[in-house]
N, C-alpha and C positions, 0 to 999 in steps of 0.2 A: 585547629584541633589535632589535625595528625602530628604536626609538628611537636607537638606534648604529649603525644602519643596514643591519642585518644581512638579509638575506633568509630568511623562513621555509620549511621544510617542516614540516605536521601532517599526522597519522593522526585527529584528533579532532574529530570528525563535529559533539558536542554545541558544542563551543567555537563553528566555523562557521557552526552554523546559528543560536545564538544572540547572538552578537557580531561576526558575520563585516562586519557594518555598519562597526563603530568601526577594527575591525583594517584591514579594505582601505582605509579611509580616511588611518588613520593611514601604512601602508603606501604611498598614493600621496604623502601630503606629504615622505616620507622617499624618494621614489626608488628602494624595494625591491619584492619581490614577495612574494605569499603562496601557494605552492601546498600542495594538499591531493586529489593524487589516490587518496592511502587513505583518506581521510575516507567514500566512498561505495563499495557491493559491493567491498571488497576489493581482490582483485587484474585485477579488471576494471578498463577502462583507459574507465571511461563517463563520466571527466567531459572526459578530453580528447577523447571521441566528440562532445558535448555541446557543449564549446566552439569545438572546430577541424575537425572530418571533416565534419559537419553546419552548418556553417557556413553554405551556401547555401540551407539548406532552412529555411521555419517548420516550427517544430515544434507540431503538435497533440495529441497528447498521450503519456502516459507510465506505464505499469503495471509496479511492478519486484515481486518478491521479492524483499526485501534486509535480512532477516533470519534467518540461517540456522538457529537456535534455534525460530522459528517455525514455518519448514519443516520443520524435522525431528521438531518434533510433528503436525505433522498428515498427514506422510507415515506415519508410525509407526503414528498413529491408522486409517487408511488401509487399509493392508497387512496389519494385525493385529488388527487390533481394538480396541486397546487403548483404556484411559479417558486425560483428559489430566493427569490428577494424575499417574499413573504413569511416564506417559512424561518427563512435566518433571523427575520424581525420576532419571532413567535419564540426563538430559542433563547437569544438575547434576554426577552420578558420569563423566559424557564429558568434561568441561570447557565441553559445550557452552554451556552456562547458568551464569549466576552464583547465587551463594547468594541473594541477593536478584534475582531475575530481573525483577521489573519491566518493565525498560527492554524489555526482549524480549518480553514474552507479553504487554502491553499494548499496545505499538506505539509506542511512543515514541521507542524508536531506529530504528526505522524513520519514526520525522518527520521525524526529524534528515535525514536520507537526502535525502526527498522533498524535504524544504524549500529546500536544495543544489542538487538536479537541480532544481525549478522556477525557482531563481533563474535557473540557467544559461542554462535551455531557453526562457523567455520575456521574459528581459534585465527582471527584479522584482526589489526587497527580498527581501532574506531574511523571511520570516515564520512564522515556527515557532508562533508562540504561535496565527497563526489556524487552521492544520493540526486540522483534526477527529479524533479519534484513539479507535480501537477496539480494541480485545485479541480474545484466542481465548480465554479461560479460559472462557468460557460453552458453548464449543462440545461437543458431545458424540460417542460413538461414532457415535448411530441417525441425526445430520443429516448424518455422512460419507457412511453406508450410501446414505443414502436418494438423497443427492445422486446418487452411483453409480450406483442404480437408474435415474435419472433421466438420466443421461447427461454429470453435471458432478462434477467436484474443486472441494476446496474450499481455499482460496488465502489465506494474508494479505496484503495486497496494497497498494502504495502510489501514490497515483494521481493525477497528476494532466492537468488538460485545459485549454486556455485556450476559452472560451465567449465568446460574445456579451455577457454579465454582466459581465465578469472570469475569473478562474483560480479551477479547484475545486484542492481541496489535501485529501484524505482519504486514512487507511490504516484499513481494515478486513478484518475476511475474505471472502470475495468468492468468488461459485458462477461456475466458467467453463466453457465446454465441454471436455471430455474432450479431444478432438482438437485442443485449441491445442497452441504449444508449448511454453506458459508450463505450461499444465496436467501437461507432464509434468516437470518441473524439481522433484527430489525431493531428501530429506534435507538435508544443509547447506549445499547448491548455493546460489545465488545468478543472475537474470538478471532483468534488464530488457530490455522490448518500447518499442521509440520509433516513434512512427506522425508523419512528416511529409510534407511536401507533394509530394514531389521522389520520393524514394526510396523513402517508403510507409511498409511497417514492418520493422523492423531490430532485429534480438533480440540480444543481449549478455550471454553465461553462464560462469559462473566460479565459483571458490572467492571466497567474500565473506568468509573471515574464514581466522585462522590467521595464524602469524611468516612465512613464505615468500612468500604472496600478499601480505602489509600489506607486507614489502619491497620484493617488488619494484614496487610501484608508491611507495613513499617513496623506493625509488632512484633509479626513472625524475622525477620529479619534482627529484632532485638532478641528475640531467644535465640536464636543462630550463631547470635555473636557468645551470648551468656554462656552456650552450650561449648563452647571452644575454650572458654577464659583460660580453663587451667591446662589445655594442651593446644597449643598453635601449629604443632605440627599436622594437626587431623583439618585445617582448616580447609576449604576448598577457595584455590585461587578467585579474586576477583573477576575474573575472566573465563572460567572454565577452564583452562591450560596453563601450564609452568611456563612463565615468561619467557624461557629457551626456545619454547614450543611456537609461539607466537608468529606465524608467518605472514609476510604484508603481501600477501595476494591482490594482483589489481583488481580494480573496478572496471567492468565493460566498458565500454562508451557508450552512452544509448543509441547512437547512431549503426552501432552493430546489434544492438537487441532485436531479436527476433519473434513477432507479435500476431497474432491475426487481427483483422480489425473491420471495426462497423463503420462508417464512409456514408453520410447525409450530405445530397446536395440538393442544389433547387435549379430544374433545369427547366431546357424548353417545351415546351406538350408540343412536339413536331413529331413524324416519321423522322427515323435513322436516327436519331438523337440516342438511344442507348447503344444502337450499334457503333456507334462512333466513339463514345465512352467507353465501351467493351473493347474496341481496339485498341485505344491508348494506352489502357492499362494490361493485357495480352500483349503488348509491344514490350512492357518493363518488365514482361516475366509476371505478373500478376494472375493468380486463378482466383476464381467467384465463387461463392461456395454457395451464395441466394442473389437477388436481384428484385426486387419488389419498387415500381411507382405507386404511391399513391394519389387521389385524389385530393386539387385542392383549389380553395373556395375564394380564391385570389383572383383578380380580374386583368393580372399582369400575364397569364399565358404563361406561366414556371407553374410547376407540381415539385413536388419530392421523389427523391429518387432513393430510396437504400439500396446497399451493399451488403455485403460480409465477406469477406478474402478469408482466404488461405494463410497458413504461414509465412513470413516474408521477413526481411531486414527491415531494421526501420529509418535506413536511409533512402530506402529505394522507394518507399512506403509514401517521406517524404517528397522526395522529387516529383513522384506520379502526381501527389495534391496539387501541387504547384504548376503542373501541366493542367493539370482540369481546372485550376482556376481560370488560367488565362484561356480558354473553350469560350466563346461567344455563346453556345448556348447552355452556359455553367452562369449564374448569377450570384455572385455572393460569397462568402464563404464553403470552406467545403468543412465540414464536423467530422473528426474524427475521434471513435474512443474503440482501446485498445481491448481486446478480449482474452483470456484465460479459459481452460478446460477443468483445470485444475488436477487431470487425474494420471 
């Protein structure tokens, strides 16, 4: 179509974030445009927020929920109790979920997303392949609970920040406070939180998926184009920036992102057992910011133990896990999910 010289509208997220390079290029040699306002949440209108409303403002950064499939498992989880095998099987029968879900409860279509929003938001290459990327399948009923006890929901979350480094690009599940508003954005809703300079932060909530919302912004995007025919010079780039503009800022490493985090183990119901934990990790430079055992109804002599640190790298973050696994009185895996303030 461009090649003829057609002008594009897409709904498809994977195409943009992983070719959107060659396409808008090819696009600019041809005199056409590419939009793709359902490519991202839906019938949320965030990427013309993104390109045109926020225009004046840098933007620092960017936390969406923008997979409604993931949300509505861990709202489900949430509210009911339920395991997430169950719930994914519930979605499946919704439509929510595809037979092969993947894209969804891994986070991959939620790269696609971010990858989109970050080009937008800090005039970058698309980079999908550098996006770090995390699922929920590991998640369980007792880290929702507990999170809850503890004052936070738990989010899959797509994230990204421009740093002093470069630009972090990760989607994970993510402990926020109760009292965000992001925190309370349930079942197959969809919103993104934008924090920039000017205006601060600016939340954006919607149905992200479904024929009515993917229309009406694949409509809206057909009058966008309609409204240019007769002068292309008023068009607004593909990308929010003149191609010149275009800088390829790197991608963090995740290995340097800097996170707090909640920390489930299963240890041994002995004296010194937390003091000994507590030291390993005050050895890596690690501060606590709670510390709660619970009771538990197993006959093996382990309980649960949470956590919650301080800020930290998340190499260092790393390495400590792997130190407490191998602790004779650590059994098991150690769970760990990364936390956000958001503010």
């Amino acid at each position: 179509a461009i090649r003829h010289g057609k002008h594009v509208v897409t709904a498809n997220k994977a195409l943009i974030a992983t070719h959107g390079e060659e396409i808008f290029a090819a696009a600019r040699e041809q005199g056409v445009t590419v939009a793709y306002e359902a490519a991202v949440a839906g019938g949320i209108p965030i990427i013309k927020a993104l390109r045109e409303g926020l225009a004046a403002n840098r933007i620092e950064w960017i936390a969406g929920i923008i997979n409604g499939t993931g949300n509505f498992i861990l709202s489900e989880m949430r509210d009911k109790g339920r395991d997430f095998a169950d719930v994914l099987k519930e979605a499946q029968q919704l439509g929510y979920a595809e037979v092969d879900p993947t894209f969804d409860v891994e986070g991959i279509d939620a790269a696609h997303k971010l990858t989109i929003m970050a080009s937008l938001a800090f005039g970058m290459p698309l980079k999908f392949d550098e996006t770090s990327t995390e699922g929920i399948t590991k998640i369980e009923p007792r880290d929702v609970t507990y999170a809850g006890e503890l004052g936070y929901r738990i989010k899959h979350l797509g994230i990204t920040k421009r740093t002093a480094d470069g630009v972090e690009l990760r989607v994970h599940p993510t402990l926020i406070p109760e009292g965000r508003l992001l925190a309370n954005v349930d079942g197959v809703m969809n919103a993104v939180l934008v924090k920039s300079d000017m205006v601060g932060p600016t939340l954006y909530y919607g149905a992200g998926a479904g024929s009515l919302p993917t229309a009406s912004a694949v409509v809206a995007d057909i009058i966008d184009v309609a409204r240019t025919l007769g002068s292309p010079e008023s068009r607004v780039p593909c990308q929010g920036f003149q191609n010149d503009a275009i800088e390829d800022i790197p991608v963090v490493p995740m290995d340097e992102v800097e996170t707090s985090n909640y920390l489930r183990l299963s240890v041994r119901d002995a004296p010194g057992v937390m003091a000994e934990i507590s030291t390993l990790l005050a050895n890596a430079g690690i501060s606590i910011e709670a510390m709660h055992q619970y009771e538990s109804h197993s006959e093996n002599g382990m309980v649960p133990l949470v956590m919650l640190t301080h800020h930290l790298r998340e190499k260092v973050m790393n390495e400590s896990i792997r130190q407490l696994k191998s602790l004779d009185v650590v059994e098991g895996d150690v769970v760990r999910i990364r936390m956000e303030h958001l503010s």
